[in-house]
N, C-alpha and C positions, 0 to 999 in steps of 0.2 A: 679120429672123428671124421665121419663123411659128410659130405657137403649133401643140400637138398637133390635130389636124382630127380636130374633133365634129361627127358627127350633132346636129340640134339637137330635145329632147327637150322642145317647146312642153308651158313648167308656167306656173304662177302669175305673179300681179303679185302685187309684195308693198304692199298699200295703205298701209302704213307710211313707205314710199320717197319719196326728194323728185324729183319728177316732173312738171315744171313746162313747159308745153307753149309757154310763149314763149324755155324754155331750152335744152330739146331738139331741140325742131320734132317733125320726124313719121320718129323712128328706128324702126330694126324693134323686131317686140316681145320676140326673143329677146334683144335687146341690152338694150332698156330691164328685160326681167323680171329678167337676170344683174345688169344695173346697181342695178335693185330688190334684189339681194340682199345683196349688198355689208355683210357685216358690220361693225358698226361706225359705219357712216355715218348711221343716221337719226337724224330728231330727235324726239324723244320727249313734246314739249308740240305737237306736230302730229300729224295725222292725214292719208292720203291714199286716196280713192277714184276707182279707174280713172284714174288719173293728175293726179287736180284736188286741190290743198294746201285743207285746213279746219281752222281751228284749234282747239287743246282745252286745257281748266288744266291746269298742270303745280304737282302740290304739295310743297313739301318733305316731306322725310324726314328724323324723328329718330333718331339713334344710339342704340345700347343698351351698355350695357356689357360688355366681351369679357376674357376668360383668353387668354395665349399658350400655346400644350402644350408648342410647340417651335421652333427655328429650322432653315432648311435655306439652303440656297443655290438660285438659278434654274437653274445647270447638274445640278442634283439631281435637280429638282421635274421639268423638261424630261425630263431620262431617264427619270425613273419616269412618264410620262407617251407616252413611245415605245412605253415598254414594252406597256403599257397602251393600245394604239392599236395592237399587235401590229406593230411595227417596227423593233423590236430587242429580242429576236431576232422574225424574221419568222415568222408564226403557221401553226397547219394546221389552223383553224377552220374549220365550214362558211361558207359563203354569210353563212346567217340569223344564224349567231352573231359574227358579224361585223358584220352591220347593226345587233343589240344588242348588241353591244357598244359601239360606237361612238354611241348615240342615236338612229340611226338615220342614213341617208345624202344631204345633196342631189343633185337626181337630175335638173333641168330639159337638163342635157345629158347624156345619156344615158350616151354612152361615158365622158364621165368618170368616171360612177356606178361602171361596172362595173372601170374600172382602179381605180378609189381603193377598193374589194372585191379585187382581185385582188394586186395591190401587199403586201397584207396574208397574204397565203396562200400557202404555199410550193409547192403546187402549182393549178392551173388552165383551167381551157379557158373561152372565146369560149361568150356565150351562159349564161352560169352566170346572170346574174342573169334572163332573161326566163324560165330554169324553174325556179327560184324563186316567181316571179310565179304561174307558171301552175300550180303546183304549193301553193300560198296560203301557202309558208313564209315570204313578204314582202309585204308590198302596198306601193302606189304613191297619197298624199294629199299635198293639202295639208296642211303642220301648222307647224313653225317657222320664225317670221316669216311668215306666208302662201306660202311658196314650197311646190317639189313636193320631198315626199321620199319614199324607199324605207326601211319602219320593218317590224320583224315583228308580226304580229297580236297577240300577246300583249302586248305594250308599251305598243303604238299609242294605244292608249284612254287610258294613260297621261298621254301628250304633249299629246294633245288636251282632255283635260280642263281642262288651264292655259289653253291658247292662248282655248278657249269659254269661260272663266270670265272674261275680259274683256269678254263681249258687246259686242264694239266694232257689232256689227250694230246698236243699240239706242243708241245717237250719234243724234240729230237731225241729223248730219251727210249722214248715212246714208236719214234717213226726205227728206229735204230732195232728194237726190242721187237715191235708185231710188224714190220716192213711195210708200214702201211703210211703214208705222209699225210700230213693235216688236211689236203680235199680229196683224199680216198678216206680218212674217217667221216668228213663230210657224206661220201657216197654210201659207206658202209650204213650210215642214220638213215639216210631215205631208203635202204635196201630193208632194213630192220623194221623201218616203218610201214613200210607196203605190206611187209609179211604179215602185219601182227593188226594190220586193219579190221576192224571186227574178226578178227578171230581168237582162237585160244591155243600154243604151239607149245609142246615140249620142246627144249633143248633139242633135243637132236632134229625136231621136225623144221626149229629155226635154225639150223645149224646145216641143214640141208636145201633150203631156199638162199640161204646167203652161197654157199662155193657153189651153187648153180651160176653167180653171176661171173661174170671175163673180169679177171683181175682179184679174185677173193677167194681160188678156191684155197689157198694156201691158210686162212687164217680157221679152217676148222678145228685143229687142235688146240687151238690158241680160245676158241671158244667154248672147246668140252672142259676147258679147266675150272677145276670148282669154284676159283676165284673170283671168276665172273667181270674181270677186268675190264673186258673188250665189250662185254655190255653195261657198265657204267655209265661211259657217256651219252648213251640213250636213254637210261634210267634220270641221269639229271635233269637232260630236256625235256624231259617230259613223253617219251618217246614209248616207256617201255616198264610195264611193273610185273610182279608176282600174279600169275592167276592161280586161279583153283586146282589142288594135286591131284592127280592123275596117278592113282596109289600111291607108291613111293615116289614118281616122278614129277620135280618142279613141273610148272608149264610160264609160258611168258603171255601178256597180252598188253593192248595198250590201256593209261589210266582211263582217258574217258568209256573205253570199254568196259573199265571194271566197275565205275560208278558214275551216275548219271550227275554225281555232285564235284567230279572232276572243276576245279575251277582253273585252268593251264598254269603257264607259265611265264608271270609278267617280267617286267625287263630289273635289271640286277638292282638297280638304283630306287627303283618302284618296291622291288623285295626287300632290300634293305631294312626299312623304315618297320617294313610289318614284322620282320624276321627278329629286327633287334627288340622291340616292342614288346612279342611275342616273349621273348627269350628275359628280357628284365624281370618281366612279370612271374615267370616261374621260378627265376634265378640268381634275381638282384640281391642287394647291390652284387655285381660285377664289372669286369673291367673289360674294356674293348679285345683285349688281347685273350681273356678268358671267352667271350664270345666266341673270336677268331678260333681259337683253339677247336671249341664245340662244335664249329660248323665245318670247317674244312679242316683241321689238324695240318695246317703249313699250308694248301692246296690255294689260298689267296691272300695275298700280298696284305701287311700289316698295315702300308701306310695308304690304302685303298679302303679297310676295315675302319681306321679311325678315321679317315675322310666320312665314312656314311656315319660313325656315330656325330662327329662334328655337325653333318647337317641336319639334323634333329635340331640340333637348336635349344633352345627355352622346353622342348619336348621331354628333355634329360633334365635330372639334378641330380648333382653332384654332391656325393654326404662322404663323410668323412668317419670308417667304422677301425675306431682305436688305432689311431695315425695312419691307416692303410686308404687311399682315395679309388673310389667307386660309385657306378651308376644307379639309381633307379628310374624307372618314367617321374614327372614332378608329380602327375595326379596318383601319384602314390604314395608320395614323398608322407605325406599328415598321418597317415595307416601306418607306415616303416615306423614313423614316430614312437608312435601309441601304443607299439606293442610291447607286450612283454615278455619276457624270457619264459621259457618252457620247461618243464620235467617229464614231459610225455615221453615214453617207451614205444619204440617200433621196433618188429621185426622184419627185416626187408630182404628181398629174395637177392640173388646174384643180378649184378647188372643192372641195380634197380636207378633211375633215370636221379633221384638223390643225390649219388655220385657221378653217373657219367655225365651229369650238367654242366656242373663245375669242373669235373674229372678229378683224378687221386692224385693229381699233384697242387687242389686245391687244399693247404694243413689243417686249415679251419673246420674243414669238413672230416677230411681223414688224417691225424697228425702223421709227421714226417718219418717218425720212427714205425707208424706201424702201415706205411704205406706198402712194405712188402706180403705183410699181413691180411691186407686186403685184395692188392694187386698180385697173386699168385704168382709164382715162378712158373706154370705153364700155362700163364694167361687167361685165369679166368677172371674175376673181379668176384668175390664170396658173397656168400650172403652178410648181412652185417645186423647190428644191434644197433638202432639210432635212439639217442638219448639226450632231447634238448639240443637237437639240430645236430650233433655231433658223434662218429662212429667209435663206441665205447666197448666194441665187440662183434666177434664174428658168432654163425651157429649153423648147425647145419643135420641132419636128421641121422638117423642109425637106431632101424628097426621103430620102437616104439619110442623112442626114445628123443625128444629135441634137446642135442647137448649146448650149449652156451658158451662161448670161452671169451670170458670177461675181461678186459682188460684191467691189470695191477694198477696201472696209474690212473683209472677211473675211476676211485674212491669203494666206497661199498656199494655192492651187489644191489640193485633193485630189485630184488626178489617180487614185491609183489607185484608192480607194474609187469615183470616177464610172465608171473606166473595167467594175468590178464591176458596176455599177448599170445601166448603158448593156446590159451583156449580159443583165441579168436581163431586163433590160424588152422585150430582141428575142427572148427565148424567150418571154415573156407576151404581145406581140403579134403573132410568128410572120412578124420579119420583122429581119433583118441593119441595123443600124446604127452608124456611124464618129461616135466621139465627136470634138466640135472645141468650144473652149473659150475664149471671149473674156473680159476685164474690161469692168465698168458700174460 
């Protein structure tokens, strides 16, 4: 069975990822950056650049003292959480309100981006998200976990605030790896920045302003790599996003150049509050460390993560879903309540923002046994079957054909709800397809 056929939408390495070159050998880099992204999987007392392991301390973290508010169940939490991911019922948000809603969307395969946006909205056309883009109701950065995602301007500052508050640039690892020390990456940002002033640069045209300067011509190679490493930490400052392509070729420009609804980059503590807020809302209940996970995958310190949820304050409550303890905002606490458990059927694209919220080593979401199921062996994350908040199946296209492969231990087949779903999806892609339906 083939998987949905994506354009491949070359984003980020994620320098966090274990990416070990006598393990892989020499995969493409679409494979290894989807493999890089892979929720759940890193290891968080490591570091990795451009694909080489360096190690880092890893410190404990002490506990603080918690109130329960409430208890719910996970077939509750999962519904008020569909709901809230606008998929049951299915949403008629724009575009952009949809990308913030969601946190924003990963986006390194393109097409997935735009079905996991369109999936969501009851009505749709091909094309919605590139005029978006060019339209500056969204941009296109590195930001969670170092991959690419599509975030709206007014957010975005947000997100990245946390991710650059780690300064993982400023690692010895780092100065050791691009020969560059922590106030030559300083320089290297104002160099980045000047170039990219109202303008619009490919790669090679910023790649060629920078080793014009004394002291940098040495990092040109280090910048043509698809990884995009050495422009990250520009990207988190706020420095530096995706502009519009130049045929096959990225180009870079700065945010507020891309849209006029740029709102910058406030300070980590200030992001915090709206970051984690942000993130309850589409995610909840969650735990500090699932947060931390979502945002920087190790890249900032755990017991810094619970210090910002700590100061929320009375802003959190804390509920209690089948002895496992977790967050939501309290003005949301009475809605988690009252909900109820769901039977709606979705079919969700690869990469669809469902899972990498929580990520697949959340089991509630994706059980434990079929996390390799979803989590491919060359890293891509599948498209899945969600069924009452939870991943009951993969599926993926071949010819005319949408095959389905059910999971055994999900009881029976909901044949009619897929066969629902099956036709949603051939009027959102504008194209007729025969549901067929195996067990896994």
């Amino acid at each position: 069975m083939q998987e949905f056929t994506a354009a491949i939408d070359l984003g980020p390495f994620n320098s966090a990822c274990l990416l070990e070159t006598r393990q892989h050998g020499r995969e493409s880099r679409a494979s290894a950056e989807a493999r890089c992204s892979t929720s759940g999987k890193t290891i968080e007392s490591q570091d990795y650049i451009d694909g080489h392991r360096v190690s880092q301390p890893s410190a404990a973290v002490p506990r603080y003292p918690r109130q329960v508010s409430a208890k719910v169940t996970w077939p509750q939490a999962l519904a008020w959480r569909m709901r809230r991911h606008l998929l049951d019922p299915v949403g008629d948000q724009p575009v952009a309100a949809v990308v913030r809603r969601l946190c924003g969307v990963q986006s390194q395969v393109a097409s997935y981006a735009e079905l996991g946006v369109r999936v969501r909205r009851t009505t749709s056309k091909a094309g919605e998200i590139a005029r978006a883009l060019n339209e500056g109701r969204i941009i296109k950065t590195w930001a969670m976990r170092g991959t690419l995602h599509l975030l709206t301007p007014e957010d975005a500052g947000t997100f990245l605030s946390l991710i650059a508050a780690g300064r993982s640039w400023e690692r010895p690892a780092w100065e050791r790896y691009f020969g560059l020390s922590p106030k030559q990456f300083e320089a290297l940002r104002e160099i980045i920045r000047e170039a990219l002033d109202g303008k619009v640069l490919t790669r090679e045209e910023l790649i060629t302003a920078v080793v014009a300067r004394r002291g940098f011509g040495h990092v040109g190679d280090a910048m043509r790599s698809g990884w995009g490493t050495l422009l990250k930490p520009s990207a988190w400052q706020g420095d530096l996003c995706f502009g519009p392509s130049k045929g096959n070729r990225a180009t870079f420009t700065s945010p507020k150049a891309a849209s006029s609804r740029w709102a910058g980059v406030p300070e980590p503590d200030t992001a915090a509050a709206l970051a984690i807020a942000s993130y309850l809302k589409a995610y909840g209940p969650a735990t500090a460390e699932r947060f931390g996970f979502w945002i920087g995958s190790g890249r900032i310190g755990k017991r810094r993560i619970r210090d910002w949820f700590k100061a929320l304050g009375p802003r959190l409550a804390e509920v209690d879903v089948e002895g496992e303890q977790a967050y939501v905002l309290a003005e949301d606490l009475d809605d988690l309540i009252s909900t109820k458990p769901t039977r709606a059927v979705r079919l969700l694209p690869g990469f669809d923002q469902f899972v990498m919220g929580p990520g697949t080593g959340d089991g509630h979401v994706v059980s434990a046994r079929r996390r390799t199921t979803v989590s491919k062996q060359a890293g891509w994350i599948a498209p899945v079957v969600l069924a009452g908040g939870v991943v009951r199946g993969t599926w993926g296209l071949a010819g005319d054909r949408l095959q389905v492969a059910w999971f055994k231990e999900a009881g029976a087949v909901q044949r009619t709800a897929l066969q629902g779903e099956v036709k949603r999806l051939s009027a959102i892609l504008g194209r007729d397809f025969d549901l067929e339906v195996s067990l896994a």
